[in-house]
Each structure stands twice: as C-alpha cells, then as structure tokens.
N, C-alpha and C positions, 0 to 999 in steps of 0.2 A: 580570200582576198588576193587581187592581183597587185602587183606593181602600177597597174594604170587604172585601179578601181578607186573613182573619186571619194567612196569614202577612207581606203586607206590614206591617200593623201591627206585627206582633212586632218583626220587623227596624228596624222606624223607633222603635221604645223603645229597643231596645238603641242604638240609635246613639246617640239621643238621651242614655240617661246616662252614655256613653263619652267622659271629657275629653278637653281636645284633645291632650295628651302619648298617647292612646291607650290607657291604663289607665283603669278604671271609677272612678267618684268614687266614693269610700267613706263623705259623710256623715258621721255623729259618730264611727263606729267609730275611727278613730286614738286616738281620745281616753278611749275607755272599754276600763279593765283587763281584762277577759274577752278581749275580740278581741286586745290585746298579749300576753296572758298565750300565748294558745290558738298564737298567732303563733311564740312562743319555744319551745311548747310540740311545735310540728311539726318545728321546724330541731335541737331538743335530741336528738327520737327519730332524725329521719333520719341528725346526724349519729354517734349513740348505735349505728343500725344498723351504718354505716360500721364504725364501730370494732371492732363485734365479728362484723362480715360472716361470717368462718367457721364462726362458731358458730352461727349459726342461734338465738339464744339476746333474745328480746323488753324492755324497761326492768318490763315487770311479772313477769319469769321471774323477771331477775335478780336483784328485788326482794324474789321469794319464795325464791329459793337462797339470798341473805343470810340471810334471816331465818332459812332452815335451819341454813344450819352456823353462825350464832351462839346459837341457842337446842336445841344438836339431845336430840332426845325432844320437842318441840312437836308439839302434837296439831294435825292438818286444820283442828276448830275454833277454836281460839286462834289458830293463822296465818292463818286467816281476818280472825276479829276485830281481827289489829295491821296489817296491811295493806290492809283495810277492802274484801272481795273476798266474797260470797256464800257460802253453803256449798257450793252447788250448781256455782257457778264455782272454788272451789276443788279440789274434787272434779278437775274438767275440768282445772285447771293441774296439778295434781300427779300425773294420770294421765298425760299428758303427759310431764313432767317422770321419770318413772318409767318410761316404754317405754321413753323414749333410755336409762334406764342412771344418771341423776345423780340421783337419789334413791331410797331405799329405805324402804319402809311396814315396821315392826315392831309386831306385837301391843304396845300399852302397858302397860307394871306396874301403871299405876296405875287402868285402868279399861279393861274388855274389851271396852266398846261404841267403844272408839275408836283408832286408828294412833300413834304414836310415830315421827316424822319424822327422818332423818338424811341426809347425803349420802352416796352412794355413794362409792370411791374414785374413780372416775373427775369424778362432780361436784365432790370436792374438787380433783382436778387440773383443773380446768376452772375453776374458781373461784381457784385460784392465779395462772391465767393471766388472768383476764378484770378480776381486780379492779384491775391495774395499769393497764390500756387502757381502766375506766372510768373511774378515777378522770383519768388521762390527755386523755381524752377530753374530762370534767366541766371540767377547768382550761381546755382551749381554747376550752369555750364561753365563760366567763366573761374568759379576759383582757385584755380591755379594761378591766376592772373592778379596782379598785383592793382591796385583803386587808380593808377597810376596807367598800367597799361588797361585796363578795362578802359578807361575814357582813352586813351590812342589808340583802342582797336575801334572803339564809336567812330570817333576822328575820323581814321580811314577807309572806313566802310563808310560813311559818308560823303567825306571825296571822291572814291571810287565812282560814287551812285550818280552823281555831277558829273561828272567824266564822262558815262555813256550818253 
C-alpha cells in the first residue's frame, strides 16, 4: 500500500475516529433526542421480537390487530388514518395479516367501495395470548423507571409525536 492508495487512506480515517476504549466517538449524537429515541427504539423492537418469537407477529402488526379488535367493522382507510400507515401500505399489512388467517375483510354496510375489518377467530386467540406477553414485555423495558416516570415518558413521547 502506498501513501496515496485510497484504501490506505480509508483505513487510516477509520482508525483515526476510533477512541481509544475502541468504540467510534459519537460527537454530539449522545446528546441529541433522535439518536436516544431511535436508540431505545431498536432494543424496544428486538426485545418486543423476543417476546412474541413464535408468532412471527411485527410492533406495527400488532398495532394494527389492536386496533382491529378494538374497533371491529373499521374500514382499511380509517385504520390507516389512526395508525398513520398509507393506503397502499395498509393494503400490504392487512393482506398479510389476512393469508395467515387473523383477519377477515367483510363487505362494509355502510359503504360498498370499502372492507369492514374484524379478527378472525384465530387472530383473537392470538391476540389473547400476545397481549399479556406484550404488555409483559412493555413493563420490563421500562423498570427501572419509577410509575411516576413511566407515565412522563408516555407524556413526552406523546408531545413530541404532536410536535412533528
């Protein structure tokens, strides 16, 4: 390798912003809410996955089964709109969600251009079982957190969500 062979170069940046504990220096990022948020945001899903491993079942599936079986006859587009998911990506969830079996599309009463959303039986036995293990799940991320700060981190991840 030369002095002017780009991959020397590469390798000698990277070293260069490798602190000396061996992790990369991160700059202001520690300090700015996106990078903590996104931070809590990966360890919530993975250990989110964990918990409901057999099921094969995502934090936006299961977001959208709630919404089913607590609003059931909810049209495609209205579940769209409360979960804040496209038409076109709703489409795609609820097909999904519909092969395996845990949701069922009925003609709507109240308008022929549109689906009437319910869980199947099976997605409510699924739903029986998953809501305890997330909710399970949701407690052990937070406790460390006092009942006190758990409802002020609701809080402000809720104002934040308003904000954008």
């Amino acid at each position: 390798m030369t002095e002017n062979d780009p991959t020397a170069q590469g390798e000698r940046r990277a070293r260069q912003r490798t602190g000396k504990n061996g992790r990369l220096a991160l700059g202001p990022l520690p300090e700015l809410v996106g990078y903590n948020l996104r931070k809590a945001q990966v360890a919530l899903f993975q250990n989110f996955q964990s918990a409901v491993a057999p099921h094969d079942i995502t934090p936006g599936q299961f977001g959208v089964l709630i919404m089913i079986k607590e609003n059931e006859g909810l049209s495609q587009s209205d579940l769209g709109s409360a979960v804040g998911i496209d038409r076109s990506t709703m489409v795609a969830v609820i097909d999904r969600l519909e092969s395996r079996g845990l949701v069922v599309r009925a003609p709507s009463p109240n308008d022929r251009r549109s689906y009437a959303l319910r869980l199947s039986p099976e997605g409510q036995r699924l739903m029986e079982e998953l809501i305890p293990r997330v909710k399970a799940h949701d407690q052990s991320m937070v406790k460390d957190l006092s009942k006190e700060e758990q409802a002020q981190l609701i809080d402000f991840l809720r104002r934040m969500s308003k904000a954008g």
